[in-house]
MOPAC internal coordinates of N, CA, C and O (Angstrom, degrees):
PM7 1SCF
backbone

  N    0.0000 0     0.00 0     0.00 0    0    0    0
  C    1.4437 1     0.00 0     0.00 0    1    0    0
  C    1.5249 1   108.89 1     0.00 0    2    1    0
  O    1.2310 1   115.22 1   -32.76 1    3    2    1
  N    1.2426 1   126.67 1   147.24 1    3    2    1
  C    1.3510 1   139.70 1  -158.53 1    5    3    2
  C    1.9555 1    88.84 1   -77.09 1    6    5    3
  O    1.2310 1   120.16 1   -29.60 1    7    6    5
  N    1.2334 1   117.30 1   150.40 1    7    6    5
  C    1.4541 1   123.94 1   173.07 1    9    7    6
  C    1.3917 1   105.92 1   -75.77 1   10    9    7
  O    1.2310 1   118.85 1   140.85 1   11   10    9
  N    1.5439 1   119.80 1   -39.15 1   11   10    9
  C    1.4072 1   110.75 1   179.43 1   13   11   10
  C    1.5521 1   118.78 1   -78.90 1   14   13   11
  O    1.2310 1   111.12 1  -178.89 1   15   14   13
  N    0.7623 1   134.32 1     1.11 1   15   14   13
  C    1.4288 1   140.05 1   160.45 1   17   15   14
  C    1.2272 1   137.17 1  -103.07 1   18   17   15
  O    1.2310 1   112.99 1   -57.92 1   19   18   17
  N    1.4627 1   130.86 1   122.08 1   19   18   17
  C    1.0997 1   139.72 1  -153.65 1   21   19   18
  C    1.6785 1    98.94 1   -84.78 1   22   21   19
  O    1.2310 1   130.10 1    14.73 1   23   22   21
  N    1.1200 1    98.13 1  -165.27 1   23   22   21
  C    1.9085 1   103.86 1   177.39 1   25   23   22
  C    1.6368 1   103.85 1   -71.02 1   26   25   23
  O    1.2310 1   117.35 1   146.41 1   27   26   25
  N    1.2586 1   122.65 1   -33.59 1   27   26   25
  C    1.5313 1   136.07 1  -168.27 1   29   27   26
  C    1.4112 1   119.29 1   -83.32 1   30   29   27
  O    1.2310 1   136.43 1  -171.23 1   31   30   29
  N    1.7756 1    85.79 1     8.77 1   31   30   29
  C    2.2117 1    76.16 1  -174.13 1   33   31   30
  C    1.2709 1    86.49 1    75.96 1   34   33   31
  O    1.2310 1    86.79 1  -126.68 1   35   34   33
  N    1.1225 1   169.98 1    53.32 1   35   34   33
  C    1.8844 1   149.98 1   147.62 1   37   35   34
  C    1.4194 1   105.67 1  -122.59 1   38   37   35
  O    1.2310 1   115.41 1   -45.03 1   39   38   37
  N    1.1028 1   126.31 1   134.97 1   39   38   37
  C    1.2347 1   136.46 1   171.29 1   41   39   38
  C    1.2665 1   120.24 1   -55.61 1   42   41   39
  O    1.2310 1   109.55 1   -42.53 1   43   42   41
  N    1.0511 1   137.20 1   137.47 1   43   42   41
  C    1.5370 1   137.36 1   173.08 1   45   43   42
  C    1.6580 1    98.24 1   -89.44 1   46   45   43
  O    1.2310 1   128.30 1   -48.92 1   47   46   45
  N    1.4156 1   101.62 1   131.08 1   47   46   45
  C    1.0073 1    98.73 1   172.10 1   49   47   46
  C    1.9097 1   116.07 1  -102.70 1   50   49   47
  O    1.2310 1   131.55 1  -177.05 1   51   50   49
  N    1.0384 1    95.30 1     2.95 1   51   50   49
  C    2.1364 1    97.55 1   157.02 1   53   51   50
  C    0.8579 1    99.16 1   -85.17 1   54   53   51
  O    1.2310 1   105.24 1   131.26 1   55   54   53
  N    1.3523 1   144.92 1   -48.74 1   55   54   53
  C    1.7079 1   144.95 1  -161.80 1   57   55   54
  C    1.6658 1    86.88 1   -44.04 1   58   57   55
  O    1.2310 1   129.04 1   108.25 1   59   58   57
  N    1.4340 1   100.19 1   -71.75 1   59   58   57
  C    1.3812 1   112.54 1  -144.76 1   61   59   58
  C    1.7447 1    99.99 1   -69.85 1   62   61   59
  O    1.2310 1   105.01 1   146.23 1   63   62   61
  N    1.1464 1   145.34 1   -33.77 1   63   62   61
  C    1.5533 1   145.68 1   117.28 1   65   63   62
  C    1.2201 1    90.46 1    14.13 1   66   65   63
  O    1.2310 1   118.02 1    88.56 1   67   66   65
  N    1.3448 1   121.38 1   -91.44 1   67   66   65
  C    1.6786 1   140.15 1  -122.15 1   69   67   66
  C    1.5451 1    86.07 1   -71.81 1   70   69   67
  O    1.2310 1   130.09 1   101.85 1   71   70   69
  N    1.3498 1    98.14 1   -78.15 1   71   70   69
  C    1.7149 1    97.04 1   168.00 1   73   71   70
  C    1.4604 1   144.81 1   -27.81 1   74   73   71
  O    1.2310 1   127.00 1   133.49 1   75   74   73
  N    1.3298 1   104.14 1   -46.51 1   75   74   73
  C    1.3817 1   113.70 1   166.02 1   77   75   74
  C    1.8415 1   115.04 1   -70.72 1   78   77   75
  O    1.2310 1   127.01 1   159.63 1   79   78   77
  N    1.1500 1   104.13 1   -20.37 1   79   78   77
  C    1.8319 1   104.61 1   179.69 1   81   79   78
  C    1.4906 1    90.92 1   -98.65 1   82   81   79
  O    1.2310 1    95.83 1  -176.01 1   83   82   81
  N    1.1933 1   160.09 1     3.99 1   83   82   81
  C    1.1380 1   156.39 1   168.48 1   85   83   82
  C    1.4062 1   110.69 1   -92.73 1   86   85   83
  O    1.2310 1   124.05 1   130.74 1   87   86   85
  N    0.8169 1   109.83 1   -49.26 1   87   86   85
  C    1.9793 1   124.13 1   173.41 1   89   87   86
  C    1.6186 1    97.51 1   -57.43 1   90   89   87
  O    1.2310 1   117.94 1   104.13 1   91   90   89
  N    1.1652 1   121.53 1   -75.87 1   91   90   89
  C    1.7653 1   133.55 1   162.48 1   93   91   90
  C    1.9027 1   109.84 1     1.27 1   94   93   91
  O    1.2310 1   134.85 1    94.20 1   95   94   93
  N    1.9393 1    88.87 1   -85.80 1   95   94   93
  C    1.2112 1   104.79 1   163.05 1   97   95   94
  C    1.3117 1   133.20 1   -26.02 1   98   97   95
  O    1.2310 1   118.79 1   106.48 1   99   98   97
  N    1.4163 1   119.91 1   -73.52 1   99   98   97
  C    1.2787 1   129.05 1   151.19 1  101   99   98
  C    1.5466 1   128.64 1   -14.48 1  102  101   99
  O    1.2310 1   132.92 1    99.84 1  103  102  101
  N    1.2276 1    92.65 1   -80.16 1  103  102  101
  C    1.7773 1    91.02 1   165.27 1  105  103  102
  C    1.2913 1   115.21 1   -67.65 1  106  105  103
  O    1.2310 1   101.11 1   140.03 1  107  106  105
  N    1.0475 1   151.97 1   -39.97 1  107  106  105
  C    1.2863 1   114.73 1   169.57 1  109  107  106
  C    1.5959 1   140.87 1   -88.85 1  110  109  107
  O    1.2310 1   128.64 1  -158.86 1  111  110  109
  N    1.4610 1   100.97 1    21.14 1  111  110  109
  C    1.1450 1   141.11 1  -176.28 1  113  111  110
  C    1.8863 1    93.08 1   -87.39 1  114  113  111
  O    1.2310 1   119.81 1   122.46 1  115  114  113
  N    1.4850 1   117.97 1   -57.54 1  115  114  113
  C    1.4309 1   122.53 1  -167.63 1  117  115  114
  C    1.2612 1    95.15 1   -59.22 1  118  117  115
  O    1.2310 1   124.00 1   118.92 1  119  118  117
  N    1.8065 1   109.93 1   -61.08 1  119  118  117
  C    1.6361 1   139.86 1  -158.71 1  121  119  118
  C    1.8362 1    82.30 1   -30.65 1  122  121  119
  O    1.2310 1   122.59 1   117.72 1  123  122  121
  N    1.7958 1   112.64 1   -62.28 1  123  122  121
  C    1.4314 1   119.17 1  -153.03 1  125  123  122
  C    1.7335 1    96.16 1   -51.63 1  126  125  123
  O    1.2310 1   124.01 1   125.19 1  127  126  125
  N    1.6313 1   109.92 1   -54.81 1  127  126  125
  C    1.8142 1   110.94 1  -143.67 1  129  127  126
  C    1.9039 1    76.00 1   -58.66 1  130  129  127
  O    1.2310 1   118.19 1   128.93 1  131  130  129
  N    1.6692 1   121.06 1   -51.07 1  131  130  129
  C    1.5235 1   100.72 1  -144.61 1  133  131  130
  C    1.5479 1   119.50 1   -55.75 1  134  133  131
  O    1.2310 1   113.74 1   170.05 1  135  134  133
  N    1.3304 1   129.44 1    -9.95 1  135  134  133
  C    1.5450 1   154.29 1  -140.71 1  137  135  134
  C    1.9561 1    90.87 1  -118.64 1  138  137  135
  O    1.2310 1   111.64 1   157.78 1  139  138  137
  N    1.3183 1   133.35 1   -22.22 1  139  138  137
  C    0.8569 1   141.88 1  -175.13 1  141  139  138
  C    1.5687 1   128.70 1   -58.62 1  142  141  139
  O    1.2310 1   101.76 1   -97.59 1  143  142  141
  N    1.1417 1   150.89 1    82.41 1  143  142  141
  C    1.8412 1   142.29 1  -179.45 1  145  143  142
  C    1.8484 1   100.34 1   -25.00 1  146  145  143
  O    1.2310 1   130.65 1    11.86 1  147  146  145
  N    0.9818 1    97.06 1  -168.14 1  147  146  145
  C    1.5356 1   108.43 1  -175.76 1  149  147  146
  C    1.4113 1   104.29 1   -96.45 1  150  149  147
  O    1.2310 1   117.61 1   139.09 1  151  150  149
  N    1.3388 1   122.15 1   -40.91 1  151  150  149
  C    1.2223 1   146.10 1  -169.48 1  153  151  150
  C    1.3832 1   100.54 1   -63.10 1  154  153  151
  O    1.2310 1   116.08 1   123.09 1  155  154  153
  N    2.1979 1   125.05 1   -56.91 1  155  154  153
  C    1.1341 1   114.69 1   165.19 1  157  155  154
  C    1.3261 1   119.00 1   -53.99 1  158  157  155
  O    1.2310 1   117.30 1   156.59 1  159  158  157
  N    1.8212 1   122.74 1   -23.41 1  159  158  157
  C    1.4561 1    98.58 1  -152.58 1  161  159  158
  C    1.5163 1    95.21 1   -95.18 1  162  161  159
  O    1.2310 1   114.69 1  -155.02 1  163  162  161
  N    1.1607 1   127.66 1    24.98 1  163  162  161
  C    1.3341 1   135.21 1  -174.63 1  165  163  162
  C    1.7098 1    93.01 1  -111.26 1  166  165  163
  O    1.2310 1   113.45 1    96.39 1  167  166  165
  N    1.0378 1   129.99 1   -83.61 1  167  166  165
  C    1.6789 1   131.67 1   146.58 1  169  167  166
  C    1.3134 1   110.38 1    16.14 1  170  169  167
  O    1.2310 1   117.16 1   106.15 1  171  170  169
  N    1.0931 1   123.01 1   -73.85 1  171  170  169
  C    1.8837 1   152.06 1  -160.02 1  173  171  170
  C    1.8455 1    78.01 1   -73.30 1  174  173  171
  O    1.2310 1   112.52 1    91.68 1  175  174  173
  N    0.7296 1   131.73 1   -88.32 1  175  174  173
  C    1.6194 1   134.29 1  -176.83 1  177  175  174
  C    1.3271 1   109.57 1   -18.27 1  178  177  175
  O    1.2310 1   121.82 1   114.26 1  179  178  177
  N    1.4260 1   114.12 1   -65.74 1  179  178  177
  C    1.5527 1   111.15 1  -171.45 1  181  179  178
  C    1.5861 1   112.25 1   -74.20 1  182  181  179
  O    1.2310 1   123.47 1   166.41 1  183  182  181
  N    1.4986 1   110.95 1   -13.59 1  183  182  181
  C    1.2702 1   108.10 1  -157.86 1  185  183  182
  C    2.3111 1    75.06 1   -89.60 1  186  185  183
  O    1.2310 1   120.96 1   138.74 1  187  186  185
  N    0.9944 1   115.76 1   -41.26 1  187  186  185
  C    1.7681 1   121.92 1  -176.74 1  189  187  186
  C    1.8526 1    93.85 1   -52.56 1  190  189  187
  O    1.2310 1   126.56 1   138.54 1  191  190  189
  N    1.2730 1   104.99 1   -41.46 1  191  190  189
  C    1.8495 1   102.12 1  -147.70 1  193  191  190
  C    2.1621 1    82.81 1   -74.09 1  194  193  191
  O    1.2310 1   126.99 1   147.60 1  195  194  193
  N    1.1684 1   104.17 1   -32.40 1  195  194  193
  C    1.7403 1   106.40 1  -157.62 1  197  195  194
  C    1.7801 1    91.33 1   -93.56 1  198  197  195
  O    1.2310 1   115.57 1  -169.18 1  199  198  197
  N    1.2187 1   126.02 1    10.82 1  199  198  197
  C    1.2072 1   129.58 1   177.13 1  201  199  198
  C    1.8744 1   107.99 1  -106.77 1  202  201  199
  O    1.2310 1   119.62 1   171.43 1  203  202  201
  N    0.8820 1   118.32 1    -8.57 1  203  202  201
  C    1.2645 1   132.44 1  -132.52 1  205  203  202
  C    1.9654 1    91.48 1  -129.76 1  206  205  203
  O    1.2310 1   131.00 1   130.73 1  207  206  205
  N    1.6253 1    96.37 1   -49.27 1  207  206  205
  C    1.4804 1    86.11 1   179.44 1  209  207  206
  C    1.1987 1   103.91 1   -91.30 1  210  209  207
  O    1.2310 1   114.08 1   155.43 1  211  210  209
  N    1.0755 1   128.81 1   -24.57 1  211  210  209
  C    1.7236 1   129.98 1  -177.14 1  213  211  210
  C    1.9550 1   107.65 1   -47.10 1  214  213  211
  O    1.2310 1   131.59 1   130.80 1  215  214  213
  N    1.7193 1    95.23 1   -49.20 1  215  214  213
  C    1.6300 1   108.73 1   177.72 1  217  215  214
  C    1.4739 1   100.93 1   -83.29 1  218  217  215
  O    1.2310 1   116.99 1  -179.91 1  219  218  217
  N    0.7724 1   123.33 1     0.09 1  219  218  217
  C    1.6755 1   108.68 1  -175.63 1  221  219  218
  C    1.2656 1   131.96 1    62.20 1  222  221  219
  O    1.2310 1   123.97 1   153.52 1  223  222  221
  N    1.7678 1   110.00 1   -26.48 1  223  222  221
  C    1.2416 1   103.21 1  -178.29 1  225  223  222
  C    1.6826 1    92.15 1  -148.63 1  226  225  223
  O    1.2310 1   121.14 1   -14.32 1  227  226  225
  N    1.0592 1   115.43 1   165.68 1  227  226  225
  C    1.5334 1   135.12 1   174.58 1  229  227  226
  C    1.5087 1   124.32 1   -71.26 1  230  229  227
  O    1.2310 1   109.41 1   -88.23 1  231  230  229
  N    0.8632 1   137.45 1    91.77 1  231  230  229
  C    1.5377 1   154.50 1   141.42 1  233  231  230
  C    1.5016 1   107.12 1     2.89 1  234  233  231
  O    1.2310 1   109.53 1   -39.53 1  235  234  233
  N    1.4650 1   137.24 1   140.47 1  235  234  233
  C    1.4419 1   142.69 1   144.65 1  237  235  234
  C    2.2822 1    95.61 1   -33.52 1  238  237  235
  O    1.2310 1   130.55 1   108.89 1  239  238  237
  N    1.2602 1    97.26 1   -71.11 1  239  238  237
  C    1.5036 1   103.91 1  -172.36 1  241  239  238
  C    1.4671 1   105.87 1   -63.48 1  242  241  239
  O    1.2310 1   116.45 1   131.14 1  243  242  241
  N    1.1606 1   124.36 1   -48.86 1  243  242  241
  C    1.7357 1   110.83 1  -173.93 1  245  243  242
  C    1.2495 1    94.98 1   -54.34 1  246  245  243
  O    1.2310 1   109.73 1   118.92 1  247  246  245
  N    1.5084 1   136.87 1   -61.08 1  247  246  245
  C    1.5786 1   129.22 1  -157.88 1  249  247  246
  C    1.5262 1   102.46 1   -57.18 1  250  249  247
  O    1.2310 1   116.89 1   148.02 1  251  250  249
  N    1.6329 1   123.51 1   -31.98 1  251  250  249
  C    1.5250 1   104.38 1  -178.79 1  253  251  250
  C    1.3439 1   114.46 1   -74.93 1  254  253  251
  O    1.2310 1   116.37 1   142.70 1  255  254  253
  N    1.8320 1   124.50 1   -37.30 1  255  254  253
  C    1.2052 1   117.20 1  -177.01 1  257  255  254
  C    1.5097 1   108.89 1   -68.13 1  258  257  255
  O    1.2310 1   125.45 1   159.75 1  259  258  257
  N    1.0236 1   107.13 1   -20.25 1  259  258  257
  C    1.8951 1   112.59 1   177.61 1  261  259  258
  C    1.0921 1   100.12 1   -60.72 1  262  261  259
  O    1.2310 1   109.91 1   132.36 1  263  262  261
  N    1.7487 1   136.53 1   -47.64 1  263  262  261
  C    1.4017 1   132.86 1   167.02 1  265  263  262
  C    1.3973 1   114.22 1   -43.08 1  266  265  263
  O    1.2310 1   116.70 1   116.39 1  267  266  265
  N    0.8640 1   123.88 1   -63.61 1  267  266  265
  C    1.5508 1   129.71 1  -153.32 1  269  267  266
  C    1.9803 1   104.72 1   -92.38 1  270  269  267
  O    1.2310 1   121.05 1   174.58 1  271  270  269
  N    1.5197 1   115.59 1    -5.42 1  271  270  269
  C    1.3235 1   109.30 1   138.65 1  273  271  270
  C    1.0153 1   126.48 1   -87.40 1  274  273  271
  O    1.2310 1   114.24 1   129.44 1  275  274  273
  N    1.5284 1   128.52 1   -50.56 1  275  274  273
  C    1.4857 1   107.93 1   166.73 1  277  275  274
  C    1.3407 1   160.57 1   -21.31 1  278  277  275
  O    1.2310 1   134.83 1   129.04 1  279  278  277
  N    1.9060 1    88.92 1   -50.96 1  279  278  277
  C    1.6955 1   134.27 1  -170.75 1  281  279  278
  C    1.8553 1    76.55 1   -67.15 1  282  281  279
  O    1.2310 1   119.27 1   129.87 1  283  282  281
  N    1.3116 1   119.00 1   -50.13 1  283  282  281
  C    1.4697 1   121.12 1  -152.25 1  285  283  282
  C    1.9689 1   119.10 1   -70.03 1  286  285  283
  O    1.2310 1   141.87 1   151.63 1  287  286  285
  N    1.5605 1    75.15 1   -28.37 1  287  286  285
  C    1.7079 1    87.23 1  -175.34 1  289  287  286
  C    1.7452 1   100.34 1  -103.66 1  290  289  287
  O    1.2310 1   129.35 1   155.51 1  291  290  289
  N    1.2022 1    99.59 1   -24.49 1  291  290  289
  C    1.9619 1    91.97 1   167.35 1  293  291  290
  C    1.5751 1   114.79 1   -71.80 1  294  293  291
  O    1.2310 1   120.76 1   166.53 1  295  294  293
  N    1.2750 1   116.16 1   -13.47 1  295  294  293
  C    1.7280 1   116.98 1   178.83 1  297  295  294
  C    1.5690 1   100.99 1   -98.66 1  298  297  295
  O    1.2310 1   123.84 1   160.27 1  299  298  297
  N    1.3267 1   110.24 1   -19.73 1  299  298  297
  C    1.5723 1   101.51 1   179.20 1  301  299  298
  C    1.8100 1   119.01 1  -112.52 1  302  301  299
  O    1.2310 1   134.28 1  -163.54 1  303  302  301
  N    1.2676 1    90.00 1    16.46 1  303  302  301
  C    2.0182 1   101.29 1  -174.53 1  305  303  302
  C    1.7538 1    86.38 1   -84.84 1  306  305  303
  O    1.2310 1   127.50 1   -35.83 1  307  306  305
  N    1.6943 1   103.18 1   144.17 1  307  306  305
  C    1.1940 1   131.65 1  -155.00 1  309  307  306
  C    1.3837 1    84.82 1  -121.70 1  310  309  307
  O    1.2310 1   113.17 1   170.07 1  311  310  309
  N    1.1917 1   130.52 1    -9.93 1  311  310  309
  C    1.6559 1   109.94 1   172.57 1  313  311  310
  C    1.7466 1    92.09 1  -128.35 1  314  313  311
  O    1.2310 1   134.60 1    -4.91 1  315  314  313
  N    1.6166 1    89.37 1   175.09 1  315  314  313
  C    1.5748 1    91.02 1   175.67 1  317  315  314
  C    1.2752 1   106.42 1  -108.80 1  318  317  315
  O    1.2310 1   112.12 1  -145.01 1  319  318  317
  N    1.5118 1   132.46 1    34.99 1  319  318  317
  C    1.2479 1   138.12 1   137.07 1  321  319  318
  C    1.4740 1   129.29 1   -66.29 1  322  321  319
  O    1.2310 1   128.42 1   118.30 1  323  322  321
  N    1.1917 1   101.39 1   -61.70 1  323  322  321
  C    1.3838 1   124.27 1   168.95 1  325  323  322
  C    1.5507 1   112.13 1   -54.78 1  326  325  323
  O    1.2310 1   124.71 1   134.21 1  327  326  325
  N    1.4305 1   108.57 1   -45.79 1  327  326  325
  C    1.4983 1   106.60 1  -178.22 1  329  327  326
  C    1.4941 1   113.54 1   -80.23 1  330  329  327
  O    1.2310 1   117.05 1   159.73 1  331  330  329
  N    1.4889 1   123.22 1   -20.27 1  331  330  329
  C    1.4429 1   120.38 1   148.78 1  333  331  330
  C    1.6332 1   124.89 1   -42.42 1  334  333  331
  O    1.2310 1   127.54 1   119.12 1  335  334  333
  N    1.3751 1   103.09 1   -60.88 1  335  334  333
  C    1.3944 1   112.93 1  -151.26 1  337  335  334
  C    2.1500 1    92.81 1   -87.28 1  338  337  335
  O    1.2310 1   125.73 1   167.14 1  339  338  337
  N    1.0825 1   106.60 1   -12.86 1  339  338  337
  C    1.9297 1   105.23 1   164.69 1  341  339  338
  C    1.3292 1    85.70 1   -68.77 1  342  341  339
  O    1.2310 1   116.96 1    95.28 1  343  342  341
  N    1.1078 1   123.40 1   -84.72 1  343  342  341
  C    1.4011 1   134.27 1  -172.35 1  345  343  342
  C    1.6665 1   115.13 1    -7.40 1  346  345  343
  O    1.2310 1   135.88 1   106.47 1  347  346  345
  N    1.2741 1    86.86 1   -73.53 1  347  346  345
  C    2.3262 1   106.52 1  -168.25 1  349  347  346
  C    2.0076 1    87.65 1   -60.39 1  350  349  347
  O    1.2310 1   115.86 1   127.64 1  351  350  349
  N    1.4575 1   125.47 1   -52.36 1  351  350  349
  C    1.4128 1   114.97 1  -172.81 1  353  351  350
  C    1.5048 1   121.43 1   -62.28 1  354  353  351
  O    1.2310 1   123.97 1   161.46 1  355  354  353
  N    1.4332 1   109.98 1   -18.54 1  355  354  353
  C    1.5934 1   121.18 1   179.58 1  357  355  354
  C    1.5314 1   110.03 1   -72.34 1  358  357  355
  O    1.2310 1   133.82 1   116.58 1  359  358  357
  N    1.3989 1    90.90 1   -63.42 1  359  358  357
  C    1.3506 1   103.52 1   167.73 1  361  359  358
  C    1.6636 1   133.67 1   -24.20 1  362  361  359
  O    1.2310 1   134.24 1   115.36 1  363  362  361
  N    1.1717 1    90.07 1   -64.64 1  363  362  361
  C    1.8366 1   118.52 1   163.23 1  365  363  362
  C    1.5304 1   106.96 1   -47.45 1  366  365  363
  O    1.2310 1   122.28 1   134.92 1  367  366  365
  N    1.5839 1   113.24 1   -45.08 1  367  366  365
  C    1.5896 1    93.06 1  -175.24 1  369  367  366
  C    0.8903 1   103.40 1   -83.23 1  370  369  367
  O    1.2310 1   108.97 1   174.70 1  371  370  369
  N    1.1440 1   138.25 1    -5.30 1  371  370  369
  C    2.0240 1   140.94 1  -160.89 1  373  371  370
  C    1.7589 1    89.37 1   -74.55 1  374  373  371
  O    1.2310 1   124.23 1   124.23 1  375  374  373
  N    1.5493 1   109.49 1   -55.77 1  375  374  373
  C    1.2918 1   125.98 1   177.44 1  377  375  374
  C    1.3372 1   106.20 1   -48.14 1  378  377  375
  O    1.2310 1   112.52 1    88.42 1  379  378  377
  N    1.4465 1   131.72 1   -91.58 1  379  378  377
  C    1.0424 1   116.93 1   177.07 1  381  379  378
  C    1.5955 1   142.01 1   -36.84 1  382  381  379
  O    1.2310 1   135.77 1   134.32 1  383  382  381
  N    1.0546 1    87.09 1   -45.68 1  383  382  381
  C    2.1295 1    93.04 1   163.05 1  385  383  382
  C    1.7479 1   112.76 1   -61.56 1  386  385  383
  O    1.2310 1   122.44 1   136.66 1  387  386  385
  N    1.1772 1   112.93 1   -43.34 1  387  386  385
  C    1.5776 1   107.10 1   165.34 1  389  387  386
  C    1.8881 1   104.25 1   -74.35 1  390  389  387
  O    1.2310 1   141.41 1   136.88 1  391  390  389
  N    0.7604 1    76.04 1   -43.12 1  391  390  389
  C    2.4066 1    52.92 1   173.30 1  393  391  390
  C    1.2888 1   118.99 1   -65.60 1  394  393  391
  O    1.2310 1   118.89 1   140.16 1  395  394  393
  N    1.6605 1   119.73 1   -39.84 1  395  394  393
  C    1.1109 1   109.26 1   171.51 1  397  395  394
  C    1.4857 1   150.13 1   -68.13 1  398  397  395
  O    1.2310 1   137.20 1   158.23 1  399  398  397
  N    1.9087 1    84.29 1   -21.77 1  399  398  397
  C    1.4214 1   103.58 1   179.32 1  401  399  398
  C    1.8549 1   112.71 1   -81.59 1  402  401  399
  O    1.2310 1   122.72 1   151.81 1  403  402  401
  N    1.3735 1   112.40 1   -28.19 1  403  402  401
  C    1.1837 1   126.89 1   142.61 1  405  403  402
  C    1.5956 1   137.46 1   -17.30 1  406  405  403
  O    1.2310 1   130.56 1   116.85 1  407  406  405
  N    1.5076 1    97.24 1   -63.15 1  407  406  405
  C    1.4930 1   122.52 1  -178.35 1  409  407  406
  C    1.8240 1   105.33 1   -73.31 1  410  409  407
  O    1.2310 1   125.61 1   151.53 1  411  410  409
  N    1.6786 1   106.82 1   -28.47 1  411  410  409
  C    1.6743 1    98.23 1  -169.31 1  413  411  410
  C    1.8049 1    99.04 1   -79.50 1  414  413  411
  O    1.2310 1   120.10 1   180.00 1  415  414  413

């Protein structure tokens, strides 16, 4: 069932709130990684990887900002190690964000 709609066909208007501050987030979440040195976007990683085990599990929003760091440090990895392994972890959230979005 759609989040913005209640049982009645009526829109929720928190849904649509929630959504609209999530979209927000997002972008200026990207706006931040693209503005980033290499050095932060390496930073932003450990500070994501130590965010990540603390929650145990992955967020709707962590898996997107996990996109848009990855995407960020796989276009800026100076070896093709690094630009593999951005790569294989992006990937993974692509996966997981399509299963989850799936499951709602």
């Amino acid at each position: 069932m759609d989040p913005l709609m209640s049982n009645d066909n009526v829109v929720s208007l928190q849904a649509a709130r929630d959504l609209r501050s999530a979209r927000d987030d997002e972008h200026a979440y990207r706006a931040r990684i693209l503005c980033m040195s290499k050095v932060e976007l390496l930073e932003e990683m450990v500070r994501f990887q130590e965010e990540r085990s603390r929650l145990g599990e992955l967020s709707m929003q962590m898996m997107i900002q996990g996109q848009y760091l990855f995407k960020a440090l796989e276009d800026s990895a100076e070896t093709h190690e690094l630009k593999l392994l951005t790569r294989s972890y992006r990937r993974h959230l692509e996966h997981e964000l399509q299963a989850l979005r799936r499951a709602d």
